[in-house]
N, CA, C and O atoms as a GROMACS GRO file, in nm:
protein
  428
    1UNK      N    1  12.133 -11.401 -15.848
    1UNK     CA    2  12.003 -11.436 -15.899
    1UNK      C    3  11.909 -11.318 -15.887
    1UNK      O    4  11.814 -11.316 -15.966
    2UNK      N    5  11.919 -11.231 -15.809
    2UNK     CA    6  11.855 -11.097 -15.783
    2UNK      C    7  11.724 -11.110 -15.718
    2UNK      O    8  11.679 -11.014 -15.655
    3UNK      N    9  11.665 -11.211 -15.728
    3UNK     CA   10  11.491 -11.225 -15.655
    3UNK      C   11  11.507 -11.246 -15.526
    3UNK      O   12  11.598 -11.302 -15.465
    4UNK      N   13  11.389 -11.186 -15.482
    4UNK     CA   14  11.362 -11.198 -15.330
    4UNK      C   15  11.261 -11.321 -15.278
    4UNK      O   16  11.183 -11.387 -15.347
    5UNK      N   17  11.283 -11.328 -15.162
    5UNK     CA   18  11.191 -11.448 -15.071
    5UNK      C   19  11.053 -11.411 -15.024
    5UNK      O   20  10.969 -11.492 -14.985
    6UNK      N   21  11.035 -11.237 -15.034
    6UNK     CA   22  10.910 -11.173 -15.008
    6UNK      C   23  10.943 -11.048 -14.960
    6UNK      O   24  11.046 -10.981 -14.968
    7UNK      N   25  10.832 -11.029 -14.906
    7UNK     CA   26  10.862 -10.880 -14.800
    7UNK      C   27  10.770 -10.854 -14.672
    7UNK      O   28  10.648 -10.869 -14.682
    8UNK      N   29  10.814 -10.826 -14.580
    8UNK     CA   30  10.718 -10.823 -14.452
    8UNK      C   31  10.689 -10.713 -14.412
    8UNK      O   32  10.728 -10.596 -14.418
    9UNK      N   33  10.585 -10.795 -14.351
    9UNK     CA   34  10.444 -10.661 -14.305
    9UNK      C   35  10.449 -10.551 -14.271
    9UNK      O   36  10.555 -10.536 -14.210
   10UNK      N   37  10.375 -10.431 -14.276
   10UNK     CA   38  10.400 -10.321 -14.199
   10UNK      C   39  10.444 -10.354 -14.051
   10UNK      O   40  10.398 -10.447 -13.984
   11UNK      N   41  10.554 -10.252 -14.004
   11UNK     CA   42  10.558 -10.302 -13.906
   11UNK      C   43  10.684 -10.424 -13.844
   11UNK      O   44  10.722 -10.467 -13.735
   12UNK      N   45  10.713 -10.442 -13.975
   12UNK     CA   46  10.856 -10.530 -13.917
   12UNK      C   47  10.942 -10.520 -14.009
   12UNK      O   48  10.919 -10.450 -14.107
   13UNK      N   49  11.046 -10.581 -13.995
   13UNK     CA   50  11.151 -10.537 -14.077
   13UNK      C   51  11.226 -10.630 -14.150
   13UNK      O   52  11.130 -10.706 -14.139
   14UNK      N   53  11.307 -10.697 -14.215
   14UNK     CA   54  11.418 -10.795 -14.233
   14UNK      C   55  11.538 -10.793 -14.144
   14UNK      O   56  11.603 -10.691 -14.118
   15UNK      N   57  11.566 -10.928 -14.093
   15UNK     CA   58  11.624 -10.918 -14.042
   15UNK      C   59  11.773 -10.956 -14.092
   15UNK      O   60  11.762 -10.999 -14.206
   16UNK      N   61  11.906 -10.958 -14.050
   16UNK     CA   62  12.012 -11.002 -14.117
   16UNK      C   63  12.007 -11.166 -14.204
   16UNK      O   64  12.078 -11.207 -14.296
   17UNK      N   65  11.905 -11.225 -14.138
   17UNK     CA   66  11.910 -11.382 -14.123
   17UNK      C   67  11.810 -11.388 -14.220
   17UNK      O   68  11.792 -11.487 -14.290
   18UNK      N   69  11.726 -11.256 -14.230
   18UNK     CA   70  11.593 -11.330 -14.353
   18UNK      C   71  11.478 -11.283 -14.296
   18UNK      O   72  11.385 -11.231 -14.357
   19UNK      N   73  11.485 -11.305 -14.159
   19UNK     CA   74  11.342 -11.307 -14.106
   19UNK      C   75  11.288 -11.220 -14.068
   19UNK      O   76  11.344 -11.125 -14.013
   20UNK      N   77  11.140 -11.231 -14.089
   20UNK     CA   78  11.075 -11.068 -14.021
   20UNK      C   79  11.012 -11.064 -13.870
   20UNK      O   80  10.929 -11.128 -13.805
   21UNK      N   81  11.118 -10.926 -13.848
   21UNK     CA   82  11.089 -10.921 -13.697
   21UNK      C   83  11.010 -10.789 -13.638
   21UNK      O   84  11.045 -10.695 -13.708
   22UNK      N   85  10.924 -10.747 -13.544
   22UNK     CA   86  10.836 -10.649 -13.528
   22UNK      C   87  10.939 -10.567 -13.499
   22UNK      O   88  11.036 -10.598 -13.430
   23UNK      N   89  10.913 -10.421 -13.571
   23UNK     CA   90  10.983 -10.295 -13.493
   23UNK      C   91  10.924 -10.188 -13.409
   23UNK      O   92  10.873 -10.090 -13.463
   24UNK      N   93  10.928 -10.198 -13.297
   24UNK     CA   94  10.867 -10.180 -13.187
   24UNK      C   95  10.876 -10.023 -13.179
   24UNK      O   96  10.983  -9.965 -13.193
   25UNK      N   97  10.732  -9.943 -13.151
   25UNK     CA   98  10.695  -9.842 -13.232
   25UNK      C   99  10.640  -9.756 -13.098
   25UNK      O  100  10.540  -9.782 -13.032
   26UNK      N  101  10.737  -9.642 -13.078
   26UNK     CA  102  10.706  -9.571 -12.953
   26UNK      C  103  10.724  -9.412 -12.957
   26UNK      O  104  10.719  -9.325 -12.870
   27UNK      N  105  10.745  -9.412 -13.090
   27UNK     CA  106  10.728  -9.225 -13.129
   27UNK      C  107  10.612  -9.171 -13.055
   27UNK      O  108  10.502  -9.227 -13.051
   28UNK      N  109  10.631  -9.096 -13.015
   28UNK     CA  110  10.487  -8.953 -12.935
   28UNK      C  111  10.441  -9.060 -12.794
   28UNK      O  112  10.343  -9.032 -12.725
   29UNK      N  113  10.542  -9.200 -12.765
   29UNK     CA  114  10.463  -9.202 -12.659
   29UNK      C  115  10.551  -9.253 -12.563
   29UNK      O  116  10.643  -9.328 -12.596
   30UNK      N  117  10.529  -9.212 -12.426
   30UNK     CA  118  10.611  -9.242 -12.289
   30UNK      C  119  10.557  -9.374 -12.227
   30UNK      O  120  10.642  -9.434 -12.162
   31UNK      N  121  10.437  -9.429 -12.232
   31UNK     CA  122  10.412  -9.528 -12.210
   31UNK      C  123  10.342  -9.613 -12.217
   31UNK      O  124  10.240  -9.586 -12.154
   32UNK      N  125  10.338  -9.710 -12.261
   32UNK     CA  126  10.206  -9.830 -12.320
   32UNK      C  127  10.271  -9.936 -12.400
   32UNK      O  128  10.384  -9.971 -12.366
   33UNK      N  129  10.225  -9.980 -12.479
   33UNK     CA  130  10.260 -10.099 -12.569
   33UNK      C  131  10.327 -10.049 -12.675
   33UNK      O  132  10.296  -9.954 -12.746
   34UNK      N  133  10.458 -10.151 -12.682
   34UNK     CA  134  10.524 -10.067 -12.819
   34UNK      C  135  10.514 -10.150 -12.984
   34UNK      O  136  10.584 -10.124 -13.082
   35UNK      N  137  10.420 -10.239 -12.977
   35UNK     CA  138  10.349 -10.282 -13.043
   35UNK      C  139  10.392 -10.406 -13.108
   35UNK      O  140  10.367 -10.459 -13.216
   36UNK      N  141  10.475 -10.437 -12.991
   36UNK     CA  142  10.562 -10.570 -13.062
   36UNK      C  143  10.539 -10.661 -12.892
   36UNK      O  144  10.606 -10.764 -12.885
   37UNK      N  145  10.470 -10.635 -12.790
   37UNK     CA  146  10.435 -10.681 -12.686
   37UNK      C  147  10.574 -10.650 -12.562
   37UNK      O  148  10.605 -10.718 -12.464
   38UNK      N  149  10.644 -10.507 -12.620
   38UNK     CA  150  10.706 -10.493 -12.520
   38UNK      C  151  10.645 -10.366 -12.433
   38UNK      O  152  10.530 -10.381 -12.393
   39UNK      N  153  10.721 -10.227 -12.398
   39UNK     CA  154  10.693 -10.157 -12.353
   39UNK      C  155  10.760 -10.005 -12.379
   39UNK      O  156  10.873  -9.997 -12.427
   40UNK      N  157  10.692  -9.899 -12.348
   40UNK     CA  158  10.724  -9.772 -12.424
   40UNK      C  159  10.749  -9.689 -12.301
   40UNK      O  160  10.791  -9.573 -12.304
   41UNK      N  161  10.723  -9.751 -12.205
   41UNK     CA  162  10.730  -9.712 -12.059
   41UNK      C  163  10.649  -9.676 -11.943
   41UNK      O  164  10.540  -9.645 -11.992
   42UNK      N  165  10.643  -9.664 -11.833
   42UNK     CA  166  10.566  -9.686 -11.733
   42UNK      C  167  10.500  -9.507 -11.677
   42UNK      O  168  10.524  -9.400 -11.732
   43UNK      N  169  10.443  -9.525 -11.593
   43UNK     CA  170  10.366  -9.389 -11.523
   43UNK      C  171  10.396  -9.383 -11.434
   43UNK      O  172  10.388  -9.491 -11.375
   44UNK      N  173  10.440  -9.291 -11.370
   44UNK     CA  174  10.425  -9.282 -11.171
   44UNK      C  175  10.322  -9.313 -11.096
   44UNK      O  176  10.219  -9.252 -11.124
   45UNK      N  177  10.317  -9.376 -11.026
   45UNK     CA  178  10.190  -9.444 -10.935
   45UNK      C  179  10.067  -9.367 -10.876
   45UNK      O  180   9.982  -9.422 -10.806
   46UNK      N  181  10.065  -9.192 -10.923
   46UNK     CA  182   9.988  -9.134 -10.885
   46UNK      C  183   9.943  -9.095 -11.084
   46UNK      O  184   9.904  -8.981 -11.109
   47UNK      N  185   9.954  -9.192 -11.196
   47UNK     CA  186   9.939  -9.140 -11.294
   47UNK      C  187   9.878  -9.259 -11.368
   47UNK      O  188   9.869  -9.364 -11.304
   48UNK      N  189   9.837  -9.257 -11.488
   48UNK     CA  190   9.783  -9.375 -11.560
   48UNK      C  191   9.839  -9.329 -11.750
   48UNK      O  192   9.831  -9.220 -11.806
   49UNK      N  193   9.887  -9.448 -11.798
   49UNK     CA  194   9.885  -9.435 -11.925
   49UNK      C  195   9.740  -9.403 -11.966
   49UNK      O  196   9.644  -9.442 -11.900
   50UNK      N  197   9.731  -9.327 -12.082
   50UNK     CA  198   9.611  -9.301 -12.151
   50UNK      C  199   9.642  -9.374 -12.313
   50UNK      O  200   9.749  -9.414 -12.360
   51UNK      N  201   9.522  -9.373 -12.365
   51UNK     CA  202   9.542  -9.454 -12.496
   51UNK      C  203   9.629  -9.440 -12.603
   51UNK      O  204   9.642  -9.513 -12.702
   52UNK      N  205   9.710  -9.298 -12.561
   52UNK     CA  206   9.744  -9.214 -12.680
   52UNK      C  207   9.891  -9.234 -12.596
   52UNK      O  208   9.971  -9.161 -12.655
   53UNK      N  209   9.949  -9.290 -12.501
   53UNK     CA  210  10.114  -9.306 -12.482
   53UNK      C  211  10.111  -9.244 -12.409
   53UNK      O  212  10.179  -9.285 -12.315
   54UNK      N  213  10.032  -9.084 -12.377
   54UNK     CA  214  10.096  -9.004 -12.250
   54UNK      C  215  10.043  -9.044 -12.115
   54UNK      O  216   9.960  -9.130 -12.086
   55UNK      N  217  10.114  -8.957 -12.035
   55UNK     CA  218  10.093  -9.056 -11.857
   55UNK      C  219  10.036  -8.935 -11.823
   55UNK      O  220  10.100  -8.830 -11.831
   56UNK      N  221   9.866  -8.942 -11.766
   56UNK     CA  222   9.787  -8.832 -11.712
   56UNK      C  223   9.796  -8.822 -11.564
   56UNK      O  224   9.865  -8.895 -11.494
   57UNK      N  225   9.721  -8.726 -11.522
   57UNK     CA  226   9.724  -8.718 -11.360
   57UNK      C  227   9.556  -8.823 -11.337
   57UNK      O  228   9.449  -8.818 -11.398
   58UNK      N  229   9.603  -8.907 -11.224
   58UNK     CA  230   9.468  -8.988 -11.211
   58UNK      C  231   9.388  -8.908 -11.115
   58UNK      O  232   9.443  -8.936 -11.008
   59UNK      N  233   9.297  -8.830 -11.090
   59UNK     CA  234   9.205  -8.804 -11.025
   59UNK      C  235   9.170  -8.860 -10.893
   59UNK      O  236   9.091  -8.955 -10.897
   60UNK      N  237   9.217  -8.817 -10.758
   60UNK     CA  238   9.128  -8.896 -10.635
   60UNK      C  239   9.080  -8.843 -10.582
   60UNK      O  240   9.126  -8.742 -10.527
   61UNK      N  241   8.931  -8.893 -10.566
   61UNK     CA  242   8.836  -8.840 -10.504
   61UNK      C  243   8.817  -8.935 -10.347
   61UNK      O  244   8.779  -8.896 -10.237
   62UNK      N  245   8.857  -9.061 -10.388
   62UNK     CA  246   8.856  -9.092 -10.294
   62UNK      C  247   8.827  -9.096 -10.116
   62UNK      O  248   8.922  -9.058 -10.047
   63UNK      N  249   8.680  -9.146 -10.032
   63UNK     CA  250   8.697  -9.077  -9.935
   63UNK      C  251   8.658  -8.921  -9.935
   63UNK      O  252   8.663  -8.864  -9.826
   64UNK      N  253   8.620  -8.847 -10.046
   64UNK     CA  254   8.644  -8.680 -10.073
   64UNK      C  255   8.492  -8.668 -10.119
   64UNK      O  256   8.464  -8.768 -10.185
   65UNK      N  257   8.381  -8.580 -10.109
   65UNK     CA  258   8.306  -8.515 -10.176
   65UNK      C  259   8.309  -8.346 -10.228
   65UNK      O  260   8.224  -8.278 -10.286
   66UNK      N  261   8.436  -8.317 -10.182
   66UNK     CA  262   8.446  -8.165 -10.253
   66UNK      C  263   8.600  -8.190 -10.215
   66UNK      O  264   8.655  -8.284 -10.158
   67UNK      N  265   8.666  -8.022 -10.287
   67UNK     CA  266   8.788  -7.967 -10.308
   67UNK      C  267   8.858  -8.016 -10.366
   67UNK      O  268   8.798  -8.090 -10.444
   68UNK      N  269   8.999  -8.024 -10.383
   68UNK     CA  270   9.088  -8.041 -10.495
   68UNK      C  271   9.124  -8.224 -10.478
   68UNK      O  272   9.149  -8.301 -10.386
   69UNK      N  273   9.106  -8.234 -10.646
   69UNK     CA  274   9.112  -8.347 -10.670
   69UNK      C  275   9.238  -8.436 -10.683
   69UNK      O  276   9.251  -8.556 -10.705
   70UNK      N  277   9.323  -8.338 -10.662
   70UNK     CA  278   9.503  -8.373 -10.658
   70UNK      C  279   9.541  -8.342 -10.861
   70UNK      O  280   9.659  -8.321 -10.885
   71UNK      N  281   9.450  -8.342 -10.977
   71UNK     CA  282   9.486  -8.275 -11.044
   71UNK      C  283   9.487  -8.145 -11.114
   71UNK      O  284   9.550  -8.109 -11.213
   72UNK      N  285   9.376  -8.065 -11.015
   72UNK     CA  286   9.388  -7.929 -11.064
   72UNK      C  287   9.174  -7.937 -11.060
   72UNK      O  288   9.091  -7.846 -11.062
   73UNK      N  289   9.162  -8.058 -11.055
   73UNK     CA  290   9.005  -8.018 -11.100
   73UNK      C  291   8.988  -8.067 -10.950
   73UNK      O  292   9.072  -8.091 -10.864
   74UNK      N  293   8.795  -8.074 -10.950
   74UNK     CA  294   8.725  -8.098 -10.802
   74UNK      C  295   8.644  -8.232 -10.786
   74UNK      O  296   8.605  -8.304 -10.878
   75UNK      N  297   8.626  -8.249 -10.662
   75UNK     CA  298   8.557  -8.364 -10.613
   75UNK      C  299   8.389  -8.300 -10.586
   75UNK      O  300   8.285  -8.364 -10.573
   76UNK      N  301   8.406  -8.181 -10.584
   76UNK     CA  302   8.301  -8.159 -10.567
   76UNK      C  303   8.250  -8.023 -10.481
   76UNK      O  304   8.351  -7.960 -10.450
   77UNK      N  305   8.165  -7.977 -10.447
   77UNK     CA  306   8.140  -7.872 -10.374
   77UNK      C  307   7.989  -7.900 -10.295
   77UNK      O  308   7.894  -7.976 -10.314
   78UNK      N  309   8.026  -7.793 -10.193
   78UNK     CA  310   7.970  -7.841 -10.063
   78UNK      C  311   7.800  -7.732 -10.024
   78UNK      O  312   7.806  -7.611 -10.002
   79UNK      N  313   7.701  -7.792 -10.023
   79UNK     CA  314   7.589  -7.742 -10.004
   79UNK      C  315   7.571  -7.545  -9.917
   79UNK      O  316   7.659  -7.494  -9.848
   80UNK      N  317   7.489  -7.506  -9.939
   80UNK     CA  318   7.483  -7.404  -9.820
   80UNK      C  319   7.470  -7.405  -9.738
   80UNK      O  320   7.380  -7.468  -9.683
   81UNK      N  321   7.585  -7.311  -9.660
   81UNK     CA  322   7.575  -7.353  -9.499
   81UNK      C  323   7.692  -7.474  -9.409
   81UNK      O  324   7.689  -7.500  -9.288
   82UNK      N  325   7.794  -7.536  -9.522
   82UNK     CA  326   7.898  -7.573  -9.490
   82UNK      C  327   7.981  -7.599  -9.593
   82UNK      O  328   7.945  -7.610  -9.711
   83UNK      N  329   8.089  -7.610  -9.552
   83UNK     CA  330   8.239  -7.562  -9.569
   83UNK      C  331   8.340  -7.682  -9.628
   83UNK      O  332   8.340  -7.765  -9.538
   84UNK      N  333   8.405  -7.719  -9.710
   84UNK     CA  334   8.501  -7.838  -9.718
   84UNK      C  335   8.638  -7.830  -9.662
   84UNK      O  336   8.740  -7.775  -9.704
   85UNK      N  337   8.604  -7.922  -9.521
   85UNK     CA  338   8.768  -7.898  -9.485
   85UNK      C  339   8.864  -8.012  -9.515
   85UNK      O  340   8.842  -8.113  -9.581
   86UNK      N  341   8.970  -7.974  -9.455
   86UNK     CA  342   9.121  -7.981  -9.532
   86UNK      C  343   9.114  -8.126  -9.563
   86UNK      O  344   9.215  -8.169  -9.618
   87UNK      N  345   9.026  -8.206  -9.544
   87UNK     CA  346   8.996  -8.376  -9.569
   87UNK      C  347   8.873  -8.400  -9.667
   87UNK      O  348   8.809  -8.505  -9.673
   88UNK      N  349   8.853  -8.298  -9.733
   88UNK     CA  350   8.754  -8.312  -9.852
   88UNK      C  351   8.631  -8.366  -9.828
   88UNK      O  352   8.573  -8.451  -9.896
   89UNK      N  353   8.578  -8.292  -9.686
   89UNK     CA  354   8.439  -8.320  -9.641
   89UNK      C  355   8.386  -8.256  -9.632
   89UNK      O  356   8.442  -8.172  -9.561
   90UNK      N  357   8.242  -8.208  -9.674
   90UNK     CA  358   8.159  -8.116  -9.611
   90UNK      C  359   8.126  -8.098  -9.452
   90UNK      O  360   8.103  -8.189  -9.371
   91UNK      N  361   8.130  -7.990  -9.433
   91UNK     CA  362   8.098  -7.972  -9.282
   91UNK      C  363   7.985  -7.886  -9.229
   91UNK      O  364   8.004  -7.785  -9.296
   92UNK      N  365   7.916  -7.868  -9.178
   92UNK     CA  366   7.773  -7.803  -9.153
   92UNK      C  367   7.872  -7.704  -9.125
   92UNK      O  368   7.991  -7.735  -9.127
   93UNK      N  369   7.828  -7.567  -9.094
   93UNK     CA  370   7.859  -7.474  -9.038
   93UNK      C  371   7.800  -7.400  -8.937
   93UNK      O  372   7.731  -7.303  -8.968
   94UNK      N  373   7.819  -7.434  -8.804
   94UNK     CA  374   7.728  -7.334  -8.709
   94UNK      C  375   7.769  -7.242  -8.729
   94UNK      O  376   7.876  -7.211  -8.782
   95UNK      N  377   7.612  -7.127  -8.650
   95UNK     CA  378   7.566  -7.043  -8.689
   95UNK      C  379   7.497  -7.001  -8.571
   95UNK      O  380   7.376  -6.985  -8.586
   96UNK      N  381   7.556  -6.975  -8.429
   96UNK     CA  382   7.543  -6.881  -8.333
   96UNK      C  383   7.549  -6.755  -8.266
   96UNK      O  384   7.515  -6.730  -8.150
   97UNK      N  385   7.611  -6.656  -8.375
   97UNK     CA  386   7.616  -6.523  -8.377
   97UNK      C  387   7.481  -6.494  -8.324
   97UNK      O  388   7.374  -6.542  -8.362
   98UNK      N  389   7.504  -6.400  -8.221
   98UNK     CA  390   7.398  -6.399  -8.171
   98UNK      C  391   7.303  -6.437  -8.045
   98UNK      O  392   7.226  -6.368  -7.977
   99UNK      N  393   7.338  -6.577  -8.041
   99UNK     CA  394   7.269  -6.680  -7.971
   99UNK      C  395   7.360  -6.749  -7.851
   99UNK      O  396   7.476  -6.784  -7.868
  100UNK      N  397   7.292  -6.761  -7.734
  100UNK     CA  398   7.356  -6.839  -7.665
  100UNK      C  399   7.285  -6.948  -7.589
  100UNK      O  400   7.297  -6.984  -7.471
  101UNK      N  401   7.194  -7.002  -7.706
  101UNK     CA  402   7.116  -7.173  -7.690
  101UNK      C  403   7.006  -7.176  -7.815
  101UNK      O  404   6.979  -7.083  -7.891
  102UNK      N  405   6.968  -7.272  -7.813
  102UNK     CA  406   6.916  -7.339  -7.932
  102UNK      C  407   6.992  -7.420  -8.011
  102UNK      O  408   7.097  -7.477  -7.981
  103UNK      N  409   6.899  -7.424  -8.168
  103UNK     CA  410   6.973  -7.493  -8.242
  103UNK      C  411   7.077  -7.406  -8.326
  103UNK      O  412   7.043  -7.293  -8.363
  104UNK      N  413   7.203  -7.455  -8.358
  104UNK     CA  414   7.306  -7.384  -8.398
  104UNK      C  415   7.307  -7.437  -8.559
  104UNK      O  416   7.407  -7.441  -8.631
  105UNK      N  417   7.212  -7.464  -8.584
  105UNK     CA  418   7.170  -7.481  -8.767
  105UNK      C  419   7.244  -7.650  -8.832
  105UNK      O  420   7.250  -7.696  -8.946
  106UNK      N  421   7.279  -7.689  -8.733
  106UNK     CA  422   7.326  -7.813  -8.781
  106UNK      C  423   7.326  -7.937  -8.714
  106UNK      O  424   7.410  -8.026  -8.707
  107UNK      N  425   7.164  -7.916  -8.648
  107UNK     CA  426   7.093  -8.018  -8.598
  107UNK      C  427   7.202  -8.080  -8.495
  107UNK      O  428   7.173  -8.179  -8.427
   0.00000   0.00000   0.00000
């Protein structure tokens, strides 16, 4: 008879049986929705899908007002006169050269 029953949507396909089924769509991406409500794949727990499929570095500042943010950028930097140590805190810096009483500049 040669005629068809229709044709389905972008996005899905025929199936052997007739029916149209989603084809689940994960080119350029490692993880997120593959647009059929399954999955394109997950992130490492120090990472987050972004909108676009790839898995970024999540930023923690956490607890931190300066130094490295665990992806390459900062939490922040630390006033004059102290220092960010190895726990991403500012720290006053005494300042007794010199002196042996008073105030050592950090109240």
């Amino acid at each position: 008879c040669g005629g068809s029953c229709g044709t389905c949507a972008q996005g899905e396909q025929c199936s052997a049986s007739g029916v149209c089924t989603c084809v689940p769509n994960c080119n350029g991406r490692n993880c997120g929705d593959d647009g059929c409500g399954g999955s394109c794949g997950s992130c490492d727990s120090d990472e987050f899908c972004s909108s676009f499929g790839s898995c970024e570095c999540s930023p923690n500042c956490n607890g931190r007002n300066c130094g490295d943010n665990g992806c390459g950028g900062s939490c922040g930097s630390c006033f004059d006169g102290q220092s960010c140590n190895a726990n991403g805190v500012c720290e006053c810096i005494s300042n007794c050269d010199g002196r042996n009483c008073g105030d050592d500049g950090c109240g």
